[in-house]
N, CA, C and O atoms as a DFTB+ gen file, in Angstrom:
300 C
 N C O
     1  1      93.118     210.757     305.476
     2  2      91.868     210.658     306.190
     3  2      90.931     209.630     305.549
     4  3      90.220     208.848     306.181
     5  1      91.031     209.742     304.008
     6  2      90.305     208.635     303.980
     7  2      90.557     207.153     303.805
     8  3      89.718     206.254     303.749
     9  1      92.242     207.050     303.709
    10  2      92.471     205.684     303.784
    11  2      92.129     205.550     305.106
    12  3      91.697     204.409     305.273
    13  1      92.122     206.274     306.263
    14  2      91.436     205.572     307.493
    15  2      89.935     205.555     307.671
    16  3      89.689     205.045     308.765
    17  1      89.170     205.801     307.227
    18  2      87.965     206.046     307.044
    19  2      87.713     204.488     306.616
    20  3      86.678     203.928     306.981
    21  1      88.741     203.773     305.793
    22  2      87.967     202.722     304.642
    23  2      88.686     201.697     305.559
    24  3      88.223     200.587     305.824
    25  1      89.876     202.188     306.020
    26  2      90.184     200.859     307.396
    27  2      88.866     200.800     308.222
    28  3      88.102     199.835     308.237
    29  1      88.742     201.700     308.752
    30  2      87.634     201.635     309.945
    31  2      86.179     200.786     309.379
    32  3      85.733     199.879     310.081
    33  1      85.619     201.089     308.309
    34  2      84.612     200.266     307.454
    35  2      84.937     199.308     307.018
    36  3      83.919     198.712     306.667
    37  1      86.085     198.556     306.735
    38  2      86.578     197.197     306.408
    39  2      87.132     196.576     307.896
    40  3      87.385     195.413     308.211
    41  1      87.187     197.432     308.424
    42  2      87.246     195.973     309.955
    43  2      85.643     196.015     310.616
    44  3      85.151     195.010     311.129
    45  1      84.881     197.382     310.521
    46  2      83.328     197.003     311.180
    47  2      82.758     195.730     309.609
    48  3      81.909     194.890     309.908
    49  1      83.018     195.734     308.882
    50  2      82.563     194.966     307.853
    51  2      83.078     193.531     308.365
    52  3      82.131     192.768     308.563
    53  1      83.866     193.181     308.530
    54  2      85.051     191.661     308.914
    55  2      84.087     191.631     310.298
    56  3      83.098     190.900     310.328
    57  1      84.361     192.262     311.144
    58  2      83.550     192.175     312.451
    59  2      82.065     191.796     312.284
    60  3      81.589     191.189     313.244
    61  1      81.254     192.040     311.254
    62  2      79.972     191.492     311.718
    63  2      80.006     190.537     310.544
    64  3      79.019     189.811     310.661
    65  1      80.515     190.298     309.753
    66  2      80.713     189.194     309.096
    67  2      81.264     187.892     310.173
    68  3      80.784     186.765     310.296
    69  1      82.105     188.336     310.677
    70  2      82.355     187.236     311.856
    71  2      81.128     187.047     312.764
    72  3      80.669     185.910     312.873
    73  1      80.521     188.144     313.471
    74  2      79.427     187.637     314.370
    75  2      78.620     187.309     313.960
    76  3      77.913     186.765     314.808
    77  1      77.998     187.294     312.527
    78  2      77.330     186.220     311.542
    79  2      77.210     185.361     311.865
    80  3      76.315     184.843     312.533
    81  1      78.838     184.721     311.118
    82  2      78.658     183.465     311.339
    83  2      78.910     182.847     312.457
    84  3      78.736     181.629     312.448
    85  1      79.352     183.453     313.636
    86  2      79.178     182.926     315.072
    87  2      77.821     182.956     315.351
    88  3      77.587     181.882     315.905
    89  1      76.468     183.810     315.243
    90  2      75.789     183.305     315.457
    91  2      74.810     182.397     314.547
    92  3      73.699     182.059     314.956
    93  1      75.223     182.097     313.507
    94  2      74.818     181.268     312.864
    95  2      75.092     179.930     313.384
    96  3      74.227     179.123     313.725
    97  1      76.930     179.675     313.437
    98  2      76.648     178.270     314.013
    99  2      76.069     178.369     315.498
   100  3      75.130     177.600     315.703
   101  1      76.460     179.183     316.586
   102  2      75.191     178.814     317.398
   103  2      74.238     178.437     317.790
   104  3      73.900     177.863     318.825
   105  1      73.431     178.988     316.345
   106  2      72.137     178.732     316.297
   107  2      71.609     177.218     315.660
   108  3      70.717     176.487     316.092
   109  1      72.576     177.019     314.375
   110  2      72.790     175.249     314.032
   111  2      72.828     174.413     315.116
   112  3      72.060     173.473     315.319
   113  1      74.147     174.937     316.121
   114  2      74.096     173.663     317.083
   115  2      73.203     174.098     318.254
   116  3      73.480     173.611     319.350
   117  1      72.349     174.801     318.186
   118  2      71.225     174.746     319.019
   119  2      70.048     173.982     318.359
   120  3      69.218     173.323     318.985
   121  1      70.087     174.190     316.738
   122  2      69.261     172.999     316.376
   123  2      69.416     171.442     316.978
   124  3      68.708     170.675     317.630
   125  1      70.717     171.421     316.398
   126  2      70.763     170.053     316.345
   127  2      70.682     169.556     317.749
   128  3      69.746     168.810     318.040
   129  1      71.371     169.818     318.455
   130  2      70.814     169.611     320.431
   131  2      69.423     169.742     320.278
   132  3      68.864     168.875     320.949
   133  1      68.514     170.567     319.590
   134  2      66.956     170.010     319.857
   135  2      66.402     168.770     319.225
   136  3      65.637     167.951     319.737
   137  1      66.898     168.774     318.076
   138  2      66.863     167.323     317.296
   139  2      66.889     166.268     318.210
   140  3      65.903     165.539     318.323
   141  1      68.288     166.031     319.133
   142  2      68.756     164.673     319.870
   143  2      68.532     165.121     321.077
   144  3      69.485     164.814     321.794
   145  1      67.482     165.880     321.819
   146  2      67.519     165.958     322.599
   147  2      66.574     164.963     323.086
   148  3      66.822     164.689     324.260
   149  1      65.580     164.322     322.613
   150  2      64.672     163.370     323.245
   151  2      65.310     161.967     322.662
   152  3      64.607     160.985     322.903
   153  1      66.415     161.733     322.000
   154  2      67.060     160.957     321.863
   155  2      67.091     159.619     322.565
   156  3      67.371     159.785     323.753
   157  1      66.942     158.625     322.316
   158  2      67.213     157.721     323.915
   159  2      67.971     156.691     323.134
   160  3      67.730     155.855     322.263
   161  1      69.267     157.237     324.016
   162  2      70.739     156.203     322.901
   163  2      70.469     154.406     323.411
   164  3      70.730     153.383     322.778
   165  1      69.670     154.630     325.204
   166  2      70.117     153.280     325.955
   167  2      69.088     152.329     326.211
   168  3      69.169     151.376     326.986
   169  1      67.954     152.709     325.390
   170  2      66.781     152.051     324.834
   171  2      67.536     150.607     324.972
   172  3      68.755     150.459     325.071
   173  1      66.285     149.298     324.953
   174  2      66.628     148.540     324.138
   175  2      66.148     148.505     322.904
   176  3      65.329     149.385     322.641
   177  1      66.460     147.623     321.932
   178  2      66.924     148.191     320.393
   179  2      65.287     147.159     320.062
   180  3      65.059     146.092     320.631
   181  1      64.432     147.756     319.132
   182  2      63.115     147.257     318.724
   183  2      64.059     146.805     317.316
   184  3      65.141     147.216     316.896
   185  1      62.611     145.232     316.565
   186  2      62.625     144.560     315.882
   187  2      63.508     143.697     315.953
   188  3      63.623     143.267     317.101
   189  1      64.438     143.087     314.962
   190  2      65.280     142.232     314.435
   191  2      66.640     142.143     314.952
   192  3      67.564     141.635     314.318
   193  1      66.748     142.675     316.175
   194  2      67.894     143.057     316.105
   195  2      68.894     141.750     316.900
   196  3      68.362     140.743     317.368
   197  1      70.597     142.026     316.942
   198  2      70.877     140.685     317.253
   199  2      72.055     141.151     318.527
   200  3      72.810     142.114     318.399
   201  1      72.016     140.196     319.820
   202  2      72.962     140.623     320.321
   203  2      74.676     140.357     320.134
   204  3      75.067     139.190     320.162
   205  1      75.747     141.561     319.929
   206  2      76.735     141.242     319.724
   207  2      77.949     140.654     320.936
   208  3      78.995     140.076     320.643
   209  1      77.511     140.958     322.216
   210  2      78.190     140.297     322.564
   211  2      78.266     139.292     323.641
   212  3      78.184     139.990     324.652
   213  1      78.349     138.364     323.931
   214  2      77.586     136.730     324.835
   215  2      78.787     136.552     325.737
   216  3      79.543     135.645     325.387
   217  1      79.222     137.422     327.142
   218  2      80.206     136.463     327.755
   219  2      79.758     135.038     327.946
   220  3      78.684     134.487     327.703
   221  1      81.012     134.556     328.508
   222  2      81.442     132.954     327.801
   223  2      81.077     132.491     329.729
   224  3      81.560     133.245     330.573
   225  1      80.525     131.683     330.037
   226  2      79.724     131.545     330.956
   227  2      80.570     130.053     331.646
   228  3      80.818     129.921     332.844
   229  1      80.763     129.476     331.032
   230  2      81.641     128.103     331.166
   231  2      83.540     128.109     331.464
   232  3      84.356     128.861     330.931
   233  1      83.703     127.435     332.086
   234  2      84.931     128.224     332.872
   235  2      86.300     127.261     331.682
   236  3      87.460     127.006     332.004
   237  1      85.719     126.978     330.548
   238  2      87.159     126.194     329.440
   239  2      88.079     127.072     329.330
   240  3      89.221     126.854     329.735
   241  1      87.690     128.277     328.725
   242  2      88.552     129.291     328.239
   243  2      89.032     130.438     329.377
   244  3      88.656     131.609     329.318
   245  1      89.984     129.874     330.492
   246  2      90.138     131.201     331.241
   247  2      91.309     132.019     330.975
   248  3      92.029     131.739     330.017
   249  1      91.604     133.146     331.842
   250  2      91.766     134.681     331.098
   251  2      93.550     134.156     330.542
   252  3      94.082     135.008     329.832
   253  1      94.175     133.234     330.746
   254  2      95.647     132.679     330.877
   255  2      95.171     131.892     329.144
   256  3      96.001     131.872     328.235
   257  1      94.587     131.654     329.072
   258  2      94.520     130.976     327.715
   259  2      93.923     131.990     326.331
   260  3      94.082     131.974     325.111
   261  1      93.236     132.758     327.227
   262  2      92.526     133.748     326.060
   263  2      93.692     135.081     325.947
   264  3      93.922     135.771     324.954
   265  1      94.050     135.131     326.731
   266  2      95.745     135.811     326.309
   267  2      96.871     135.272     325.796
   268  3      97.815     136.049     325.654
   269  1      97.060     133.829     325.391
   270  2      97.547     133.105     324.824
   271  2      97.365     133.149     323.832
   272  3      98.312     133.341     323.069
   273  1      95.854     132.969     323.263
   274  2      95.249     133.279     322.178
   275  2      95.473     134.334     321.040
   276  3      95.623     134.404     319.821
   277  1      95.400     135.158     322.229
   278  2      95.680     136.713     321.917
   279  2      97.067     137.208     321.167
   280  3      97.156     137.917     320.165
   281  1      98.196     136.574     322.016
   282  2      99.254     136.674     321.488
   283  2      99.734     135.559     320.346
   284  3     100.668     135.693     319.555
   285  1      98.962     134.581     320.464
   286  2      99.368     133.743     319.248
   287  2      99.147     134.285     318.065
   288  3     100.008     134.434     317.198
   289  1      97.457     134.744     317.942
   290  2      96.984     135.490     316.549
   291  2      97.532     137.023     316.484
   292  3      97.118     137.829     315.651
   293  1      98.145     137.208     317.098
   294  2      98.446     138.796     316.818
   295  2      97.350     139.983     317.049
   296  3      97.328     141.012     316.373
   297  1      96.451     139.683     318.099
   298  2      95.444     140.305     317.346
   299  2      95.222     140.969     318.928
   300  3      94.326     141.787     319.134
């Protein structure tokens, strides 16, 4: 009787040790969603900043040569 007694108190023990920490992280990633929630990823970017990428506007390099390219450098 009482080895079942100490089962029954070592799984309610494991059991709210688990819903702990389930609601613990819950509650983390409910932080952090408030953190980024006013976030604005698609801003444009203030100060110094530089643009990375310039399509090529001039018709030298078309798509038969820049895949040429491609396969020459390996890359």
């Amino acid at each position: 009787m009482r080895n079942l007694i100490k089962v029954f108190f070592g799984t309610i023990r494991l059991f709210l040790l688990f819903a702990g920490c389930t609601i613990l992280f819950y509650y983390g990633i409910m932080w952090i969603n408030q953190e980024y929630e006013n976030y604005r990823r698609y801003d444009e970017p203030e100060g110094s900043a530089v643009k990375a990428f310039q399509p090529i506007e001039s018709g030298e390099n078309g798509w038969f040569e820049r895949l040429m390219l491609f396969y020459r450098n390996g890359e």
